[in-house]
C-alpha positions in Angstrom: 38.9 47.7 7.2 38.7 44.3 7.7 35.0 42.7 10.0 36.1 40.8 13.4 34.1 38.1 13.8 34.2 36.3 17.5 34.7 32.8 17.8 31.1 30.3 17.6 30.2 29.9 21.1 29.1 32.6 24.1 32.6 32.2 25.4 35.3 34.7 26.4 38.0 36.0 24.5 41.5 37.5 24.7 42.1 39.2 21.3 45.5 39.8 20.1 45.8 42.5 17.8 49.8 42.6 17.8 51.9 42.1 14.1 53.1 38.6 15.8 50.2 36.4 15.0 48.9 33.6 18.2 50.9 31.1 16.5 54.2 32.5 17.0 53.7 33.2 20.5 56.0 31.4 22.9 54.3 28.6 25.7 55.1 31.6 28.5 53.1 33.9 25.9 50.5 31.8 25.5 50.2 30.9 29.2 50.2 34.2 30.6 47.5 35.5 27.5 45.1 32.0 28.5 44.9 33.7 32.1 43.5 36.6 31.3 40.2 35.5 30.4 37.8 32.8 31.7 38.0 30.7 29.1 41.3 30.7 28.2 40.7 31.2 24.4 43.1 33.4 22.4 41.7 35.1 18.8 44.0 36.9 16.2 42.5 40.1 15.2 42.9 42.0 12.2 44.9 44.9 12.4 44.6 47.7 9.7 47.5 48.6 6.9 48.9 52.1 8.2 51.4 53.9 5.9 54.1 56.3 7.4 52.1 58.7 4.8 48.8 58.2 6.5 47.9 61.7 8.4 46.9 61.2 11.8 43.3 61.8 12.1 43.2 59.2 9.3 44.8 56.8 11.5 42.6 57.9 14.6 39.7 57.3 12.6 40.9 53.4 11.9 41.6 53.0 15.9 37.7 54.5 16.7 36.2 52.3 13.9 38.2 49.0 15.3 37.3 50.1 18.8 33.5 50.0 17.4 33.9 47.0 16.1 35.7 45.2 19.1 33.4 46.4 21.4 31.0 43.9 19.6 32.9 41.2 20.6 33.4 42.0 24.4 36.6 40.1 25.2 37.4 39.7 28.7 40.9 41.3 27.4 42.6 43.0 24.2 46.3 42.9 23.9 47.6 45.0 21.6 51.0 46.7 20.3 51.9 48.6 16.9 51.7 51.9 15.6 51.8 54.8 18.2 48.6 56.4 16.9 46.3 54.1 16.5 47.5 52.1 19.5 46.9 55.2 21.7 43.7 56.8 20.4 42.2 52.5 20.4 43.0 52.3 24.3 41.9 55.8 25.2 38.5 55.0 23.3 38.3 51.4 24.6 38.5 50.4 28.2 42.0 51.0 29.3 41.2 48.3 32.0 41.0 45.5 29.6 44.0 46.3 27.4 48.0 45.1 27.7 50.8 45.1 26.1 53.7 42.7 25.6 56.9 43.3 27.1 60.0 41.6 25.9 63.7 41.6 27.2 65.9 40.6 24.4 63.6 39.1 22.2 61.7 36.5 25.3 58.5 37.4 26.1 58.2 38.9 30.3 54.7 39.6 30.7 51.8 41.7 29.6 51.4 45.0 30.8 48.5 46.6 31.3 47.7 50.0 30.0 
């Protein structure tokens, strides 16, 4: 599994560990992400490769070692979206409090929701 590293600085994070990287975000994305944290500074983190084959205490184990890992970092907020497993055992582990998820209508970003 790939190592997070925060951004140089003591400053506060939103980390977005979605498949559609920071830089394909739209302006109403990227607005609405910048609020959630003091700062205002946005981070692409890693996510790890999960195979359909992959049993799911293999993939539970992935989400508590990236939830180990993130903790680390202490972002102010964690947006996050992709495979049901891992996304579900990473927010019950984590704090649900600081975690969203995108919501989209036909493709155009709506807001983040949180979990």
């Amino acid at each position: 599994m790939a190592e997070i590293s925060k951004p140089k600085g003591d400053i506060n994070v939103v980390l977005n560990m979605t498949e559609l990287s920071i830089a394909q975000w739209s302006n109403a994305q990227l607005d609405a992400a910048r609020k959630l944290c003091t700062d205002g500074v946005l981070h692409d983190g890693p996510l790890p490769t999960i195979f359909p084959t992959d049993a799911s205490i293999k993939v539970r184990d992935m989400a508590w070692q990236m939830a180990e890992q993130i903790e680390k970092l202490k972002p102010e907020a964690i947006i996050i979206q992709g495979e049901p497993v891992f996304v579900a055992t990473f927010v019950n582990d984590y704090c649900t409090s600081q975690c969203y998820s995108p919501c989209y209508i036909d493709d155009k970003f709506v807001q983040f929701r949180r979990f």
